[in-house]
C-alpha positions as CSV (number, residue, x, y, z in Angstrom):
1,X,13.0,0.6,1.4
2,X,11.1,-0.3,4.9
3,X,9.5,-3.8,3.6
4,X,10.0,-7.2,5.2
5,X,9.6,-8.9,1.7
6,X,7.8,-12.1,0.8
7,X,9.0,-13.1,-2.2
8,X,5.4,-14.0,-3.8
9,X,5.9,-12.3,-7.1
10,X,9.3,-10.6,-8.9
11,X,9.0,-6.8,-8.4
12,X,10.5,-5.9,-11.5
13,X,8.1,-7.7,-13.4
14,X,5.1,-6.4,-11.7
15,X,2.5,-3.9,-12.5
16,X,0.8,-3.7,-8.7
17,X,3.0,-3.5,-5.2
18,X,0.5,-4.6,-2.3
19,X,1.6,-3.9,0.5
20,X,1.1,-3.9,4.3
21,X,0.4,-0.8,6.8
22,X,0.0,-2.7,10.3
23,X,-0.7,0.8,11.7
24,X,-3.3,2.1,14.3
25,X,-1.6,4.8,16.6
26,X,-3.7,7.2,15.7
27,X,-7.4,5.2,15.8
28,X,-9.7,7.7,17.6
29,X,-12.5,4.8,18.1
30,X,-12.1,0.8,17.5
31,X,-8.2,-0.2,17.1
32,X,-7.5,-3.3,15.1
33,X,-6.3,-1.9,11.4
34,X,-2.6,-2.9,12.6
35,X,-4.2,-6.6,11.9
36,X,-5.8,-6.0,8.8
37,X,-2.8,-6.9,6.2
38,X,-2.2,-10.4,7.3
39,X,-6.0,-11.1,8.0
40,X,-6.6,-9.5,4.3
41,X,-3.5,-12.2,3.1
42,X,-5.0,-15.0,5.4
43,X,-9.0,-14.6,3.8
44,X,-7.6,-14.7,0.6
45,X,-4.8,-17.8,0.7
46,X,-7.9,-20.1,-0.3
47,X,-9.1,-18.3,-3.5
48,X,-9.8,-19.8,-6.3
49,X,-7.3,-17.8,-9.3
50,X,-9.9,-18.3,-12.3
51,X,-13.1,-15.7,-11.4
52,X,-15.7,-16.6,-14.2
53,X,-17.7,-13.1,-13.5
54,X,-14.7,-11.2,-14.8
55,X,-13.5,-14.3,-16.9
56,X,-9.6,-13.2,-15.4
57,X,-7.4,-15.6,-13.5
58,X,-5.7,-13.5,-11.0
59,X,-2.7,-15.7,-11.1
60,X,-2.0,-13.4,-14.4
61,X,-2.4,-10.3,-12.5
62,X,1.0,-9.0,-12.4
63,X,1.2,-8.1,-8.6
64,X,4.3,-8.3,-6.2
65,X,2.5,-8.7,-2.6
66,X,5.9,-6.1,-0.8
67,X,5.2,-7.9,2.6
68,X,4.3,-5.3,5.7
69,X,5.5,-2.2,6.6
70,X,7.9,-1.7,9.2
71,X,5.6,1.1,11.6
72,X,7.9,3.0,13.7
73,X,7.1,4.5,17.1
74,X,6.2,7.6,16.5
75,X,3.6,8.9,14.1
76,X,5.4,11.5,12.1
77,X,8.2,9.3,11.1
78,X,5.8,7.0,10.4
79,X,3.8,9.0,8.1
80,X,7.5,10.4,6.4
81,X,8.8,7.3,5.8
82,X,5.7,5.6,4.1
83,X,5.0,8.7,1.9
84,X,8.5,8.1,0.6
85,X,8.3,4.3,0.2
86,X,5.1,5.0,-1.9
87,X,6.9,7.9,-3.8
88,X,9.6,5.2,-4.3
89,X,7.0,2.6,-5.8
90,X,5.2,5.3,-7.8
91,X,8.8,6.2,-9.6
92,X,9.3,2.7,-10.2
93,X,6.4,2.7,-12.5
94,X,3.9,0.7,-10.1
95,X,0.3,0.9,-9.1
96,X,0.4,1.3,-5.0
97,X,-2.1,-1.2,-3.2
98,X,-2.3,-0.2,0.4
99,X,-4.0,-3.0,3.2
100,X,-4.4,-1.4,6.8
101,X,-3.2,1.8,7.8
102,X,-5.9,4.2,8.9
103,X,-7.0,8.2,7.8
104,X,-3.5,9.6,8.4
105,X,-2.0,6.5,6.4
106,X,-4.3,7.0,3.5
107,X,-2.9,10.9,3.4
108,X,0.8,9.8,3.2
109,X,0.0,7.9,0.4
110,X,-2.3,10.2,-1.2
111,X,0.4,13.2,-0.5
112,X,3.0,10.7,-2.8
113,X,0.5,10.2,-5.8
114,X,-0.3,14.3,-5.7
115,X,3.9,15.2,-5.5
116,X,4.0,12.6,-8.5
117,X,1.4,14.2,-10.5
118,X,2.4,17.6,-9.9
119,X,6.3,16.7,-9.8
120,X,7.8,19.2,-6.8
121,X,4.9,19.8,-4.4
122,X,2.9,18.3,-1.6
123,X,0.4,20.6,-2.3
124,X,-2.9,20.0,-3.7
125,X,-2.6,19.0,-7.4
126,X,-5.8,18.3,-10.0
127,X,-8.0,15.7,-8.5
128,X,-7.1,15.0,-4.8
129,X,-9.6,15.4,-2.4
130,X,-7.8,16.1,0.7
């Protein structure tokens, strides 16, 4: 896999993979998503675990934060290699959480869920939108 890993949580023992897309080659207006996963992890290092509202303590959440994504240079690699380190999370039984990344980001990872649900296609399967 592509991750620089942060050893926050085990991965085997985890229901959710966050992960990092530090990604914006392809903005068409304002750049700045390649900053969003370690701004998203920075906001959130001061949490308080225990939420009352939802009476959960996300400290039970069984989440393994995968670290960033290593973006290549060039878009299409890009897009190939995170579609297949999403497939590869997806196999594994997890629950993908993508931070950063833009439109053509959010399409790899979409293509990854459909090919899962239909098992042998990137085409369109029951419920994608794209």
């Amino acid at each position: 896999m592509h991750w620089q890993n942060r050893n926050l949580s085990d991965y085997d023992y985890s229901f959710y993979v966050l992960f990092g897309v530090p990604f914006d080659r392809t903005s068409s207006f304002r750049a700045g998503s390649r900053w969003a996963p370690d701004a998203i992890r920075s906001a959130t290092a001061n949490f308080e675990s225990y939420n009352s509202f939802f009476d959960i303590d996300i400290s039970d959440v069984p989440a393994h934060d995968a670290g960033n994504f290593e973006a290549g240079a060039l878009v299409d690699d890009v897009l190939d290699e995170l579609y297949l380190d999403v497939l590869n999370i997806v196999d594994n039984g997890k629950i993908p959480v993508m931070m950063g990344g833009g439109t053509l980001t959010d399409i790899a990872m979409c293509e990854s869920l459909c090919k899962t649900c239909r098992r042998g296609s990137r085409n369109r399967c029951t419920g994608c939108t794209f």
